[in-house]
N, C-alpha and C positions, 0 to 999 in steps of 0.2 A: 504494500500500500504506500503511495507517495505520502510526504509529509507536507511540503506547502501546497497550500487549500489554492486553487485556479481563482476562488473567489475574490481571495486575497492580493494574490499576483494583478488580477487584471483591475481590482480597484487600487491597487499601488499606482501603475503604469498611469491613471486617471488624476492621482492624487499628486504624484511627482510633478503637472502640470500646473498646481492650483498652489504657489508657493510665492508667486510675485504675486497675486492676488490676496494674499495672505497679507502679505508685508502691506500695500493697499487699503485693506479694509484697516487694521492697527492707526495707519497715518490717521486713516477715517474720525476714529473712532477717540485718539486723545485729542484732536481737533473739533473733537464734538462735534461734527459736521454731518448731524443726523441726516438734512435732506438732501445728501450729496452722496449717502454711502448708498442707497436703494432707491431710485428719485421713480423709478415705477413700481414699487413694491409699495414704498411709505404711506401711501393712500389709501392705499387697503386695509395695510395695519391698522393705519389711527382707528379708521372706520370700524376695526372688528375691537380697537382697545374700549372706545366706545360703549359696545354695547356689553362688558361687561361691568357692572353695577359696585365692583368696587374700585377700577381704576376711574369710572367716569365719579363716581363720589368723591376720589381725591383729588381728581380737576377740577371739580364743582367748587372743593375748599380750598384751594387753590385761583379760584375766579376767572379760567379759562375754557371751563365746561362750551360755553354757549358758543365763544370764536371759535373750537375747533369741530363743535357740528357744521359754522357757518362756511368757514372757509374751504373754498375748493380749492387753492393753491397755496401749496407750502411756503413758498416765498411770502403770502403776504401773511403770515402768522407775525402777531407782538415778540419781542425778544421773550417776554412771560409766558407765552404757549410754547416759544422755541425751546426753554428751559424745560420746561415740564415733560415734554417729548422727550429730549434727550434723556430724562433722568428716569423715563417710566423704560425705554427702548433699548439703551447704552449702556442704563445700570448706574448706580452708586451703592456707597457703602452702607445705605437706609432701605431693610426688607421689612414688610407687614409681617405681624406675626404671626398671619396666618398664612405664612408664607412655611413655616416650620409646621403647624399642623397639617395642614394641606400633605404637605411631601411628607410627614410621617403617617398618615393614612393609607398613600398612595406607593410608597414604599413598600407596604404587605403587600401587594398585585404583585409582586417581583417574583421570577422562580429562577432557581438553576433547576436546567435541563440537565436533564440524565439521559442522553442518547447510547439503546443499548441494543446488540444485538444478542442472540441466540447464543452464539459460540461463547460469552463473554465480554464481547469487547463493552468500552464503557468510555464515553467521550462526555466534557461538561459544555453543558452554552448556557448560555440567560434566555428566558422568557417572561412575557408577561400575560395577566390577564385582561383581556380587551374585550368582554361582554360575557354575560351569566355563562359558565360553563365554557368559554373561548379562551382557549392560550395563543398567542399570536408568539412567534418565535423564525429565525433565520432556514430557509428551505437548508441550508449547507451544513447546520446542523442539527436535523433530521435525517441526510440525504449527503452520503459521502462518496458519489459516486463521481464530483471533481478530484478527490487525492487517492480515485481507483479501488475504495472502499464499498461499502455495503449500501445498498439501494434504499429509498425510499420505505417501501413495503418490508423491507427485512427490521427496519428499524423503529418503526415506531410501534409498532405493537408492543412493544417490548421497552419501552418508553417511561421513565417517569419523570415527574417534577417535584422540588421539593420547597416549598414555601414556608417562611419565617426561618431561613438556613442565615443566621445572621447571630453577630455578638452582641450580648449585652453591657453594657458599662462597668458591673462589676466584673466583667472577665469570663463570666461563666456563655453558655451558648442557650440559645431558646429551641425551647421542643419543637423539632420539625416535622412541619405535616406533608406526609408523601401523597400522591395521587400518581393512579393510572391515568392513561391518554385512552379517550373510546374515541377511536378513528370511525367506527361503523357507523355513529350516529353524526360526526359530520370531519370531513378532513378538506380544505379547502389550500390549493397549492400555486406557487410561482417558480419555478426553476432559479436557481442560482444567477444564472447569467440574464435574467430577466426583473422581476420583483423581490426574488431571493426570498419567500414568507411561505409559513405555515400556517395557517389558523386552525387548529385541531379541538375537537369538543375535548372535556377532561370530565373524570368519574365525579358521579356530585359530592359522595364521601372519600374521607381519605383510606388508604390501604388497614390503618386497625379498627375503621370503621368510628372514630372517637370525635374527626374533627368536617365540619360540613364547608364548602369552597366556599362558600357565599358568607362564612365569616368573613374574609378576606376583600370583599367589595370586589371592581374591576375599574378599568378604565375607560370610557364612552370616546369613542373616536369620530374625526368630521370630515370628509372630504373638501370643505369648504378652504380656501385661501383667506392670507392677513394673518395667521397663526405667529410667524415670525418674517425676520426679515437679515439681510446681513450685517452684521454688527454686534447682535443679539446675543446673549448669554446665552446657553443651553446646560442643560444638564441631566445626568446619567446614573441611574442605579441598575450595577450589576455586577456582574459573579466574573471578575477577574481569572484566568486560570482557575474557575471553580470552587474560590473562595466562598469564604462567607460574605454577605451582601455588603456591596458598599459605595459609595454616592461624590460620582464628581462636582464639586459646587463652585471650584475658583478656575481661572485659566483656560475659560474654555468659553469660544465666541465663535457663534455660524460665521463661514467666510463666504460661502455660495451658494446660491440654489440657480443650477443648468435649466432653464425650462424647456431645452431639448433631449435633457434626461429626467431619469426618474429619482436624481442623487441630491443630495443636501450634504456638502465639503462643511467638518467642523474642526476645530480644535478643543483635545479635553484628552485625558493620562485613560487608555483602552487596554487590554491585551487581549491576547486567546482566552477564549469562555466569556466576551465579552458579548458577544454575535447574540442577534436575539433580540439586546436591550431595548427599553423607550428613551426614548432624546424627548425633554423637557423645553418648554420652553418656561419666561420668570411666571406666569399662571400656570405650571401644571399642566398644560395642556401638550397631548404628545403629537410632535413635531414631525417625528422618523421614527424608522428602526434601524438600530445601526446595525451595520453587518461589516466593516473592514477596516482595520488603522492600514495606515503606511508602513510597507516594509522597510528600514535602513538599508542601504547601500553605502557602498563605499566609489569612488571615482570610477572605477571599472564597471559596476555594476553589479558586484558581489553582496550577497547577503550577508549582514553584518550581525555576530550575535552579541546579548546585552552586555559581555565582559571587554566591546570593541574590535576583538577580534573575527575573518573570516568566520562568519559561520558554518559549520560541516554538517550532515545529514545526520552523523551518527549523536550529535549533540542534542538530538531530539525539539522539536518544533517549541517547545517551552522555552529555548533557550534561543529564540529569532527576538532582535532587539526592533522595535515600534518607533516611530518618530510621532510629535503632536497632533497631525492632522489626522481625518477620518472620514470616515464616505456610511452614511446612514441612505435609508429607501423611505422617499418622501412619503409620509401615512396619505397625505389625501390622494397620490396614486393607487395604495395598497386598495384604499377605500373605496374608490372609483371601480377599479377592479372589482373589486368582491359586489359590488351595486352591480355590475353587469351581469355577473353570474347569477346573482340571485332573480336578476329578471329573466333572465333565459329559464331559471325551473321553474319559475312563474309561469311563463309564457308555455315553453316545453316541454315541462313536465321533467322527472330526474335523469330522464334521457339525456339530459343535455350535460350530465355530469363528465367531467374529463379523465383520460386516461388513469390518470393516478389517483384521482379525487372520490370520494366517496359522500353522499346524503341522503340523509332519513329526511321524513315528516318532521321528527322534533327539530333532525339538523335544521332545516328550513326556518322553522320558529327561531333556533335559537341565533342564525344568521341572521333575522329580520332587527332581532334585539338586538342585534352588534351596531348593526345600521342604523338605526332609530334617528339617530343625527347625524345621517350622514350628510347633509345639507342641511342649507336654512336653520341651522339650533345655533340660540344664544350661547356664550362661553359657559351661562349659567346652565344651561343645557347637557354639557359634557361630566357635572359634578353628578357622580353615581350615586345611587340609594347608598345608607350611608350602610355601611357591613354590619349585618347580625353578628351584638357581641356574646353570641353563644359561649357558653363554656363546653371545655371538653369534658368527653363523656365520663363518669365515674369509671374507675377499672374493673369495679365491681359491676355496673350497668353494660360492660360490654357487649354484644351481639358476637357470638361464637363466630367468628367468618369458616364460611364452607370453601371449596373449592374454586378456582380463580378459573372464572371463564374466558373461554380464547374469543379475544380479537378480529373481526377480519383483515384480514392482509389487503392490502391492494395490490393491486396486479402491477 
Protein backbone atom coordinates (compact mmCIF):
# COMPACT_ATOMS: atom_id res chain seq x y z
CA UNK A 1 0.00 0.00 0.00
CA UNK A 2 1.48 3.40 -0.82
CA UNK A 3 1.91 5.94 1.95
CA UNK A 4 1.28 9.53 0.46
CA UNK A 5 -2.51 9.89 0.07
CA UNK A 6 -2.91 11.31 -4.02
CA UNK A 7 -5.35 13.45 -2.10
CA UNK A 8 -2.64 15.16 -0.47
CA UNK A 9 -0.05 15.33 -3.27
CA UNK A 10 -2.58 16.92 -5.72
CA UNK A 11 -3.85 19.59 -3.05
CA UNK A 12 -0.05 20.24 -2.35
CA UNK A 13 0.70 20.90 -6.01
CA UNK A 14 -2.69 23.42 -5.79
CA UNK A 15 -1.58 24.95 -2.51
CA UNK A 16 2.27 25.59 -3.59
CA UNK A 17 0.43 28.14 -5.88
CA UNK A 18 -1.46 30.17 -3.25
CA UNK A 19 1.80 31.57 -1.26
CA UNK A 20 2.18 35.06 -2.81
CA UNK A 21 -1.50 35.32 -2.29
CA UNK A 22 -0.89 34.57 1.06
CA UNK A 23 1.67 37.16 1.61
CA UNK A 24 -1.33 39.54 -0.03
CA UNK A 25 -4.06 38.91 1.84
CA UNK A 26 -1.42 39.53 5.41
CA UNK A 27 -0.57 43.04 3.79
CA UNK A 28 -4.45 43.15 3.54
CA UNK A 29 -5.21 42.52 6.47
CA UNK A 30 -2.67 44.63 9.08
CA UNK A 31 -3.79 47.43 6.61
CA UNK A 32 -7.13 46.83 7.78
CA UNK A 33 -8.15 47.31 4.24
CA UNK A 34 -11.39 45.31 4.74
CA UNK A 35 -12.93 46.58 1.30
CA UNK A 36 -9.90 45.81 -0.63
CA UNK A 37 -9.20 42.23 0.50
CA UNK A 38 -12.61 40.68 -1.01
CA UNK A 39 -14.30 43.89 -2.90
CA UNK A 40 -16.85 41.10 -4.44
CA UNK A 41 -17.30 38.90 -1.69
CA UNK A 42 -17.69 41.89 1.19
CA UNK A 43 -21.29 42.58 0.14
CA UNK A 44 -22.48 39.45 0.62
CA UNK A 45 -20.96 39.12 3.80
CA UNK A 46 -22.18 42.38 5.59
CA UNK A 47 -25.52 41.28 4.17
CA UNK A 48 -25.49 37.66 5.79
CA UNK A 49 -23.56 39.57 9.15
CA UNK A 50 -26.77 41.37 9.12
CA UNK A 51 -29.07 39.01 9.44
CA UNK A 52 -27.71 37.59 12.23
CA UNK A 53 -29.26 39.14 15.49
CA UNK A 54 -26.31 39.32 17.41
CA UNK A 55 -23.73 40.97 15.39
CA UNK A 56 -26.59 43.38 13.93
CA UNK A 57 -27.37 44.02 17.91
CA UNK A 58 -23.74 45.03 18.38
CA UNK A 59 -23.88 47.58 15.25
CA UNK A 60 -27.14 48.79 16.57
CA UNK A 61 -24.97 49.77 19.84
CA UNK A 62 -22.43 50.75 18.15
CA UNK A 63 -24.82 53.34 15.96
CA UNK A 64 -24.09 51.99 12.55
CA UNK A 65 -26.99 49.23 12.22
CA UNK A 66 -29.06 51.48 9.97
CA UNK A 67 -26.00 52.92 7.30
CA UNK A 68 -24.80 49.45 6.62
CA UNK A 69 -28.40 48.11 5.66
CA UNK A 70 -28.43 51.45 3.70
CA UNK A 71 -25.53 51.59 2.00
CA UNK A 72 -24.82 49.66 -1.30
CA UNK A 73 -21.26 50.77 -1.63
CA UNK A 74 -18.57 50.06 0.43
CA UNK A 75 -16.64 53.16 -0.33
CA UNK A 76 -19.27 55.28 0.94
CA UNK A 77 -19.54 53.73 4.56
CA UNK A 78 -18.45 56.54 7.67
CA UNK A 79 -14.93 55.66 8.87
CA UNK A 80 -17.41 54.34 12.19
CA UNK A 81 -19.12 51.54 9.90
CA UNK A 82 -15.51 51.02 8.33
CA UNK A 83 -14.36 50.39 11.87
CA UNK A 84 -17.00 48.10 12.97
CA UNK A 85 -16.59 45.86 9.66
CA UNK A 86 -13.03 45.56 10.14
CA UNK A 87 -13.31 44.44 13.69
CA UNK A 88 -16.43 42.02 13.33
CA UNK A 89 -14.59 40.47 9.75
CA UNK A 90 -10.55 40.84 10.42
CA UNK A 91 -10.97 40.02 14.04
CA UNK A 92 -9.52 41.76 17.30
CA UNK A 93 -8.42 40.67 20.57
CA UNK A 94 -12.54 41.35 21.92
CA UNK A 95 -14.65 37.78 21.50
CA UNK A 96 -18.54 37.58 22.95
CA UNK A 97 -18.76 35.01 25.33
CA UNK A 98 -20.74 33.38 23.79
CA UNK A 99 -18.20 32.88 21.45
CA UNK A 100 -16.69 30.19 24.15
CA UNK A 101 -20.18 28.40 24.65
CA UNK A 102 -21.13 28.32 21.38
CA UNK A 103 -17.78 26.39 20.26
CA UNK A 104 -17.98 24.21 23.53
CA UNK A 105 -21.36 22.96 22.48
CA UNK A 106 -20.31 22.51 19.05
CA UNK A 107 -17.01 20.82 19.81
CA UNK A 108 -19.06 17.53 21.07
CA UNK A 109 -20.37 17.04 17.19
CA UNK A 110 -16.49 16.34 16.70
CA UNK A 111 -15.55 12.53 16.11
CA UNK A 112 -12.31 10.71 15.32
CA UNK A 113 -12.82 8.32 12.72
CA UNK A 114 -11.90 4.81 13.00
CA UNK A 115 -11.56 3.65 9.49
CA UNK A 116 -11.28 -0.18 9.65
CA UNK A 117 -11.10 -2.91 7.61
CA UNK A 118 -11.80 -6.70 8.15
CA UNK A 119 -8.09 -7.91 8.10
CA UNK A 120 -7.38 -5.39 10.98
CA UNK A 121 -6.13 -2.41 9.58
CA UNK A 122 -7.03 0.80 11.49
CA UNK A 123 -6.59 4.26 10.07
CA UNK A 124 -7.60 7.63 12.24
CA UNK A 125 -9.53 10.92 10.52
CA UNK A 126 -11.82 13.42 12.09
CA UNK A 127 -15.50 13.80 11.45
CA UNK A 128 -18.34 15.57 12.37
CA UNK A 129 -21.94 15.52 12.94
CA UNK A 130 -23.99 17.47 10.34
CA UNK A 131 -27.66 16.55 10.89
CA UNK A 132 -29.69 13.90 13.28
CA UNK A 133 -27.90 10.66 12.74
CA UNK A 134 -25.24 12.31 9.62
CA UNK A 135 -21.58 12.02 10.15
CA UNK A 136 -20.01 14.00 7.26
CA UNK A 137 -16.32 13.07 7.05
CA UNK A 138 -13.30 13.00 4.03
CA UNK A 139 -14.22 10.40 1.08
CA UNK A 140 -10.14 9.54 1.51
CA UNK A 141 -10.78 8.60 4.68
CA UNK A 142 -13.25 6.08 4.34
CA UNK A 143 -11.82 5.10 0.88
CA UNK A 144 -8.08 4.36 0.54
CA UNK A 145 -8.12 3.28 -2.62
CA UNK A 146 -5.64 6.61 -3.73
CA UNK A 147 -2.56 5.18 -1.43
CA UNK A 148 -3.64 1.45 -3.22
CA UNK A 149 -5.49 0.51 -0.07
CA UNK A 150 -8.97 -0.98 0.70
CA UNK A 151 -12.16 0.27 -1.05
CA UNK A 152 -14.87 2.19 -0.12
CA UNK A 153 -17.24 -0.91 0.61
CA UNK A 154 -14.54 -2.92 2.55
CA UNK A 155 -14.25 -0.12 4.99
CA UNK A 156 -16.82 1.35 6.35
CA UNK A 157 -18.93 -1.31 7.54
CA UNK A 158 -16.55 -1.97 9.74
CA UNK A 159 -16.24 1.80 10.77
CA UNK A 160 -16.41 3.58 13.98
CA UNK A 161 -16.57 6.80 15.58
CA UNK A 162 -15.62 7.86 18.79
CA UNK A 163 -17.19 11.05 20.22
CA UNK A 164 -16.04 13.06 23.45
CA UNK A 165 -12.27 11.33 22.76
CA UNK A 166 -10.80 14.47 24.29
CA UNK A 167 -8.93 15.60 27.72
CA UNK A 168 -10.17 17.05 30.59
CA UNK A 169 -8.38 19.92 32.41
CA UNK A 170 -7.52 17.91 35.29
CA UNK A 171 -5.53 15.49 33.11
CA UNK A 172 -7.73 12.68 33.21
CA UNK A 173 -9.75 11.67 29.72
CA UNK A 174 -13.64 11.74 29.31
CA UNK A 175 -15.63 8.56 28.64
CA UNK A 176 -15.81 7.87 25.19
CA UNK A 177 -18.99 7.02 23.39
CA UNK A 178 -18.36 4.76 20.37
CA UNK A 179 -20.96 4.35 17.43
CA UNK A 180 -21.36 2.06 14.52
CA UNK A 181 -21.72 3.61 11.00
CA UNK A 182 -25.24 2.14 9.26
CA UNK A 183 -24.29 2.64 5.62
CA UNK A 184 -27.78 0.76 4.66
CA UNK A 185 -29.90 3.31 5.93
CA UNK A 186 -28.05 6.17 4.18
CA UNK A 187 -24.20 6.52 2.67
CA UNK A 188 -24.04 9.51 0.46
CA UNK A 189 -20.42 9.83 -1.59
CA UNK A 190 -17.83 12.27 -3.53
CA UNK A 191 -14.70 10.69 -4.69
CA UNK A 192 -11.53 12.12 -3.40
CA UNK A 193 -10.49 13.86 -6.48
CA UNK A 194 -13.95 15.50 -6.61
CA UNK A 195 -15.91 16.71 -3.31
CA UNK A 196 -13.70 14.23 -1.20
CA UNK A 197 -17.00 13.64 1.49
CA UNK A 198 -18.84 11.12 3.07
CA UNK A 199 -22.15 11.65 4.67
CA UNK A 200 -22.95 8.23 6.27
CA UNK A 201 -26.05 7.78 8.71
CA UNK A 202 -24.53 6.57 12.21
CA UNK A 203 -26.25 3.94 14.88
CA UNK A 204 -28.71 6.04 17.13
CA UNK A 205 -27.01 4.32 20.27
CA UNK A 206 -23.66 3.86 21.20
CA UNK A 207 -21.87 0.38 20.92
CA UNK A 208 -22.79 -0.53 25.05
CA UNK A 209 -25.92 0.73 24.27
CA UNK A 210 -25.42 3.45 27.56
CA UNK A 211 -25.20 6.63 25.41
CA UNK A 212 -27.88 8.16 22.63
CA UNK A 213 -26.02 10.59 19.45
CA UNK A 214 -28.40 13.20 19.97
CA UNK A 215 -26.83 13.81 23.37
CA UNK A 216 -24.21 15.39 21.28
CA UNK A 217 -26.58 17.81 19.15
CA UNK A 218 -25.08 18.26 15.22
CA UNK A 219 -24.28 20.98 13.00
CA UNK A 220 -27.01 22.51 10.50
CA UNK A 221 -25.22 23.24 7.21
CA UNK A 222 -26.33 26.01 4.33
CA UNK A 223 -25.59 26.08 0.84
CA UNK A 224 -26.03 29.64 0.96
CA UNK A 225 -22.96 32.28 0.22
CA UNK A 226 -21.54 35.42 2.68
CA UNK A 227 -20.46 32.65 5.27
CA UNK A 228 -16.88 34.08 5.09
CA UNK A 229 -14.80 35.98 3.13
CA UNK A 230 -10.78 36.38 2.75
CA UNK A 231 -9.10 37.68 5.60
CA UNK A 232 -11.30 35.99 7.90
CA UNK A 233 -10.27 33.87 10.88
CA UNK A 234 -11.27 30.39 10.80
CA UNK A 235 -11.14 27.77 12.83
CA UNK A 236 -10.71 23.96 13.46
CA UNK A 237 -11.48 21.07 15.85
CA UNK A 238 -9.96 17.93 15.22
CA UNK A 239 -8.12 14.74 15.86
CA UNK A 240 -4.44 15.53 14.95
CA UNK A 241 -2.63 12.17 14.16
CA UNK A 242 -5.74 10.80 16.14
CA UNK A 243 -5.40 12.40 19.16
CA UNK A 244 -7.43 13.59 21.52
CA UNK A 245 -9.77 16.43 20.36
CA UNK A 246 -8.25 19.63 19.81
CA UNK A 247 -9.11 23.34 18.53
CA UNK A 248 -7.13 25.73 16.26
CA UNK A 249 -8.09 29.21 17.47
CA UNK A 250 -4.82 31.75 16.64
CA UNK A 251 -2.94 31.98 13.30
CA UNK A 252 -5.12 30.99 11.19
CA UNK A 253 -6.88 33.25 8.35
CA UNK A 254 -8.95 32.13 4.88
CA UNK A 255 -6.43 33.40 2.00
CA UNK A 256 -8.80 32.02 -0.91
CA UNK A 257 -11.80 30.99 -2.02
CA UNK A 258 -11.34 29.72 -6.24
CA UNK A 259 -14.97 30.12 -7.44
CA UNK A 260 -13.65 27.84 -10.35
CA UNK A 261 -13.18 25.35 -7.63
CA UNK A 262 -14.67 23.71 -5.13
CA UNK A 263 -11.53 24.66 -2.59
CA UNK A 264 -11.23 27.32 0.29
CA UNK A 265 -6.99 27.82 0.61
CA UNK A 266 -6.49 28.53 4.65
CA UNK A 267 -3.83 28.93 7.16
CA UNK A 268 -4.06 27.07 10.69
CA UNK A 269 -1.38 24.18 12.43
CA UNK A 270 -3.24 20.59 10.54
CA UNK A 271 -1.76 17.03 10.39
CA UNK A 272 -2.67 13.47 9.35
CA UNK A 273 -6.03 12.44 11.04
CA UNK A 274 -6.93 15.93 10.53
CA UNK A 275 -9.17 15.11 7.09
CA UNK A 276 -12.77 15.05 7.99
CA UNK A 277 -12.68 18.26 10.13
CA UNK A 278 -15.25 21.42 10.15
CA UNK A 279 -13.53 24.85 9.34
CA UNK A 280 -15.27 27.47 11.59
CA UNK A 281 -15.89 30.56 10.71
CA UNK A 282 -15.93 33.76 14.18
CA UNK A 283 -20.19 32.56 14.32
CA UNK A 284 -19.74 28.93 14.33
CA UNK A 285 -20.93 28.43 11.23
CA UNK A 286 -19.19 25.66 9.14
CA UNK A 287 -17.40 27.01 6.25
CA UNK A 288 -15.48 23.63 4.70
CA UNK A 289 -14.22 20.54 5.32
CA UNK A 290 -10.88 20.31 5.36
CA UNK A 291 -9.36 17.55 3.78
CA UNK A 292 -5.20 18.47 2.87
CA UNK A 293 -2.30 20.66 4.51
CA UNK A 294 0.68 21.23 2.25
CA UNK A 295 3.39 19.00 1.99
CA UNK A 296 7.08 20.53 2.68
CA UNK A 297 9.59 20.32 0.09
CA UNK A 298 12.71 21.14 -0.18
CA UNK A 299 14.24 23.14 -3.47
CA UNK A 300 14.37 19.92 -5.45
CA UNK A 301 11.09 18.81 -4.73
CA UNK A 302 11.61 16.27 -2.07
CA UNK A 303 9.44 15.56 0.72
CA UNK A 304 10.61 16.94 3.69
CA UNK A 305 10.15 15.05 7.10
CA UNK A 306 9.36 17.16 10.43
CA UNK A 307 13.05 16.58 11.93
CA UNK A 308 14.16 18.75 8.25
CA UNK A 309 15.57 16.05 6.95
CA UNK A 310 14.69 14.05 3.25
CA UNK A 311 11.88 12.22 4.08
CA UNK A 312 12.20 8.25 3.24
CA UNK A 313 9.10 5.82 2.94
CA UNK A 314 10.29 3.70 5.57
CA UNK A 315 9.87 6.61 8.11
CA UNK A 316 6.23 6.19 7.97
CA UNK A 317 3.69 8.86 6.65
CA UNK A 318 3.53 10.32 10.46
CA UNK A 319 6.71 11.50 10.15
CA UNK A 320 5.95 13.99 6.56
CA UNK A 321 6.57 17.57 7.84
CA UNK A 322 3.10 20.07 6.96
CA UNK A 323 3.76 23.70 6.06
CA UNK A 324 0.70 26.40 7.21
CA UNK A 325 -1.53 26.50 4.57
CA UNK A 326 -4.55 24.00 3.69
CA UNK A 327 -7.12 23.31 1.19
CA UNK A 328 -10.64 22.46 2.81
CA UNK A 329 -14.10 21.60 0.30
CA UNK A 330 -16.37 24.56 0.37
CA UNK A 331 -19.78 23.12 2.51
CA UNK A 332 -22.01 25.18 0.30
CA UNK A 333 -20.60 23.00 -2.72
CA UNK A 334 -20.94 19.76 -0.53
CA UNK A 335 -24.54 21.17 0.19
CA UNK A 336 -25.51 21.88 -3.25
CA UNK A 337 -24.59 18.42 -4.19
CA UNK A 338 -26.21 16.54 -1.76
CA UNK A 339 -29.63 19.09 -2.61
CA UNK A 340 -29.33 17.55 -6.11
CA UNK A 341 -29.25 14.11 -5.10
CA UNK A 342 -31.94 14.29 -2.86
CA UNK A 343 -34.17 15.76 -5.73
CA UNK A 344 -33.24 13.06 -8.10
CA UNK A 345 -34.81 10.39 -5.30
CA UNK A 346 -37.56 12.79 -5.16
CA UNK A 347 -38.01 12.99 -8.48
CA UNK A 348 -36.74 9.03 -9.39
CA UNK A 349 -37.25 7.26 -6.83
CA UNK A 350 -33.95 5.36 -5.04
CA UNK A 351 -33.06 4.22 -8.42
CA UNK A 352 -31.31 7.13 -8.91
CA UNK A 353 -28.81 6.11 -6.02
CA UNK A 354 -25.07 5.91 -7.25
CA UNK A 355 -22.61 3.38 -7.69
CA UNK A 356 -21.28 3.26 -4.38
CA UNK A 357 -24.19 5.17 -2.51
CA UNK A 358 -26.69 3.44 -0.75
CA UNK A 359 -30.66 4.95 0.64
CA UNK A 360 -33.41 3.84 2.66
CA UNK A 361 -36.86 5.64 3.32
CA UNK A 362 -35.53 6.91 6.74
CA UNK A 363 -32.13 7.79 4.75
CA UNK A 364 -34.38 10.16 2.79
CA UNK A 365 -35.87 11.66 5.88
CA UNK A 366 -32.86 11.94 7.40
CA UNK A 367 -31.06 13.74 4.22
CA UNK A 368 -34.11 16.02 4.16
CA UNK A 369 -33.11 17.07 7.91
CA UNK A 370 -29.53 17.71 6.97
CA UNK A 371 -30.94 20.18 4.23
CA UNK A 372 -33.59 21.99 6.05
CA UNK A 373 -31.37 25.10 5.49
CA UNK A 374 -29.85 24.53 2.90
CA UNK A 375 -30.87 27.89 1.45
CA UNK A 376 -32.78 30.93 2.52
CA UNK A 377 -32.05 30.06 6.69
CA UNK A 378 -31.07 32.91 8.82
CA UNK A 379 -27.49 32.27 10.72
CA UNK A 380 -30.01 31.84 13.48
CA UNK A 381 -31.22 29.02 11.58
CA UNK A 382 -28.04 26.95 11.43
CA UNK A 383 -28.09 26.96 15.64
CA UNK A 384 -29.36 23.04 16.38
CA UNK A 385 -31.96 21.91 18.96
CA UNK A 386 -29.96 22.31 21.68
CA UNK A 387 -28.47 18.24 22.74
CA UNK A 388 -30.58 16.16 25.11
CA UNK A 389 -28.42 16.29 28.33
CA UNK A 390 -29.24 12.77 29.00
CA UNK A 391 -27.33 10.83 31.38
CA UNK A 392 -25.77 7.64 30.72
CA UNK A 393 -27.32 4.75 31.33
CA UNK A 394 -26.82 3.16 34.99
CA UNK A 395 -24.45 -0.10 34.48
CA UNK A 396 -26.82 -1.69 36.36
CA UNK A 397 -29.91 -0.51 33.74
CA UNK A 398 -27.87 -1.92 30.89
CA UNK A 399 -29.73 -3.68 27.83
CA UNK A 400 -27.61 -7.08 27.42
CA UNK A 401 -26.49 -6.21 23.78
CA UNK A 402 -27.09 -9.43 21.56
CA UNK A 403 -25.35 -10.18 18.56
CA UNK A 404 -23.89 -7.35 16.10
CA UNK A 405 -25.67 -7.39 12.88
CA UNK A 406 -23.96 -7.05 9.49
CA UNK A 407 -23.95 -4.17 7.50
CA UNK A 408 -24.57 -3.98 3.84
CA UNK A 409 -21.57 -3.47 1.84
CA UNK A 410 -21.77 -1.45 -1.15
CA UNK A 411 -20.70 -2.67 -4.07
Amino acid sequence: MEILSKAYAEASQRLATKHTLRDETYRQVQQKNVRSLDPERIPRRVDRLLKNPLIANAFRERGVLDELRKTSSLRDLSEAAQSELERVILGNDFMPAWFLSRGADLRRTVARVRARTSSGQDQKGTGFLAGPRLLLTNFHVLDWTDIGGAPLGQIVPQSLIELDYEEQFNGTMQQIATFRLDPATLLMVSPWDQLDYVLVAVQERSNDGTVSLDTFGYNRLTGDLGKITKGEPVFIVQHPNGQPKQVVLSNNRLIDIDEAQPYLTYEADTDRGSSGSPVYNRQWEVVGLHHSPEIARDNGGQILAKDGTVWQPGMGSGEIKYLQLNEGIRISRIVNDLGAKLNRFRENGLSAVGNLERCSPQGIELLSACLQTHTGGSPTALVAPPASRKDRVPRDQRTKRGPQGRFSTPE
